[in-house]
C-alpha positions as CSV (number, residue, x, y, z in Angstrom):
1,X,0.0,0.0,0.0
2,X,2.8,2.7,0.6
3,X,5.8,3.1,-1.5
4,X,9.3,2.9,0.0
5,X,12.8,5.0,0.1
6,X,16.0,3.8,1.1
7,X,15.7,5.2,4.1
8,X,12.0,5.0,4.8
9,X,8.4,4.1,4.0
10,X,5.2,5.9,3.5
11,X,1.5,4.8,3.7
12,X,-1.8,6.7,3.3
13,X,-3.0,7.3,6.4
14,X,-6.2,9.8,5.4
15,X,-8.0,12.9,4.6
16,X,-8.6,15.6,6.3
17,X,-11.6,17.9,4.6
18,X,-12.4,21.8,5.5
19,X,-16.3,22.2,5.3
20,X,-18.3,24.9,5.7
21,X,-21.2,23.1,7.0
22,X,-19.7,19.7,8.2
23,X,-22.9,18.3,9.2
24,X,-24.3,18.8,6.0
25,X,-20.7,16.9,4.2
26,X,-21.1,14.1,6.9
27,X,-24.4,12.9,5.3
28,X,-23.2,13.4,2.0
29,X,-20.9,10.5,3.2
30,X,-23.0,8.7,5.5
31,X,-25.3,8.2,2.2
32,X,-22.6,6.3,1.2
33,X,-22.7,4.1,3.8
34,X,-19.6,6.0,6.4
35,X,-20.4,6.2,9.9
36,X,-19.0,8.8,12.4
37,X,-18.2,10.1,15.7
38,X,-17.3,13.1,17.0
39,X,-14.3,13.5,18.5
40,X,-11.4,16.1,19.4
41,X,-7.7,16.1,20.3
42,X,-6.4,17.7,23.2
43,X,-7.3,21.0,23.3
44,X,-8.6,20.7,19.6
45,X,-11.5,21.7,17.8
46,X,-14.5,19.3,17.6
47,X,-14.9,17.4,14.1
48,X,-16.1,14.2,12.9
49,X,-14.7,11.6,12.2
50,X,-14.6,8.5,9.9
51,X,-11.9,5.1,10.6
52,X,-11.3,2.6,8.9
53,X,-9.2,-0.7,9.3
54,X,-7.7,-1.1,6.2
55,X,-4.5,-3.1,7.0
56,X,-3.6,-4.7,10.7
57,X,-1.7,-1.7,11.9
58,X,-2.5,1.6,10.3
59,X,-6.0,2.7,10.4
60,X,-7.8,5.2,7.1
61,X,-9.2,8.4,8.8
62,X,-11.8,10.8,7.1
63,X,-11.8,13.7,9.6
64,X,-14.1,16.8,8.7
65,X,-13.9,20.3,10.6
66,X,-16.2,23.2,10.8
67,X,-14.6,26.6,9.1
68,X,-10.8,24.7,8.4
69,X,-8.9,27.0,5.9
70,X,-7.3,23.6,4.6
71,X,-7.9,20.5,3.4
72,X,-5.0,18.2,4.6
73,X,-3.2,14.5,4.3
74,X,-2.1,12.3,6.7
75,X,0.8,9.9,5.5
76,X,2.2,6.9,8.5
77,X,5.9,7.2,8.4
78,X,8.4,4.8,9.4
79,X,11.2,8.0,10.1
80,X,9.6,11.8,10.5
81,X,12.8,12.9,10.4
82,X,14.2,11.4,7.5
83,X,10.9,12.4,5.8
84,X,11.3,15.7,6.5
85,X,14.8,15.7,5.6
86,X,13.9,14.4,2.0
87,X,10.8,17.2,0.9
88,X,13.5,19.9,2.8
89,X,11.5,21.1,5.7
90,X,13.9,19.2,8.3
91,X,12.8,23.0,10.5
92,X,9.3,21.4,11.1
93,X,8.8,21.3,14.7
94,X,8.1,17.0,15.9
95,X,5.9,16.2,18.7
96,X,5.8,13.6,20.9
97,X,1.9,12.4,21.0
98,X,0.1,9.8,21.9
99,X,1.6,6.5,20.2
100,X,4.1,8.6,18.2
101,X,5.6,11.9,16.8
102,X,4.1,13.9,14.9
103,X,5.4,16.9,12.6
104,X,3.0,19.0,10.1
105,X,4.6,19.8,6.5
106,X,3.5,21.9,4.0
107,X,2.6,20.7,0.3
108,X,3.4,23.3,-2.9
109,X,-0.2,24.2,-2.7
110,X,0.3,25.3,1.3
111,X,-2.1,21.8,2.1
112,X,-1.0,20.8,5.9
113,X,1.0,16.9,5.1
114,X,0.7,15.5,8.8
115,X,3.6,13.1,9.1
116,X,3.0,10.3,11.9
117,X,5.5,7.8,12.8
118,X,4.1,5.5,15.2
119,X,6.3,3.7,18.7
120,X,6.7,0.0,18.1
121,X,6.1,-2.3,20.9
């Protein structure tokens, strides 16, 4: 499913969409058959929120906010670093989260690329 460097791997990890009316986007979705919950992180803003199991490890997410500027991507890393190192953004500040690090880069187009490498074991 993801494609592979020498000195690391990337998978799709899911979508992040901006609505202006997320209610209105989740049944767009839900009529075709997605279920979701609302959640938030930390201190974050509410959203909804769509997972999937896909593969044994990695789980899809379809997240949807209220009033986002941005659409965004989230990509499972094996290295953050190393991934940051190779699209030249090494500056991105990494945070240690729940289950991993996390860093946020920045596509051409501005679009937040949220990098997750997950703690094994």
């Amino acid at each position: 499913m993801g494609t592979s460097t020498t000195n690391h791997s990337t998978s799709f990890g899911g979508v992040v969409l901006a609505a202006k009316d997320m209610h209105a986007t989740a049944q767009f979705y839900r009529k075709l058959g997605l279920e979701f919950d609302q959640e938030h992180h930390g201190d974050g803003p509410w959203h909804l929120a769509h997972t999937a199991q896909l593969s044994s490890v990695e789980p899809f997410l379809l997240e949807i906010y209220q009033d986002r500027k941005r659409d965004a991507v989230l990509l499972y890393v094996t290295k953050v670093e190393a991934s940051l190192d190779a699209i030249d953004q090494a500056a991105a500040q990494i945070r240690s989260v729940s289950g991993g690090l996390v860093a946020i880069a920045r596509d051409p187009d501005g679009r937040a690329v949220v990098l997750f490498q997950q703690f094994v074991g």
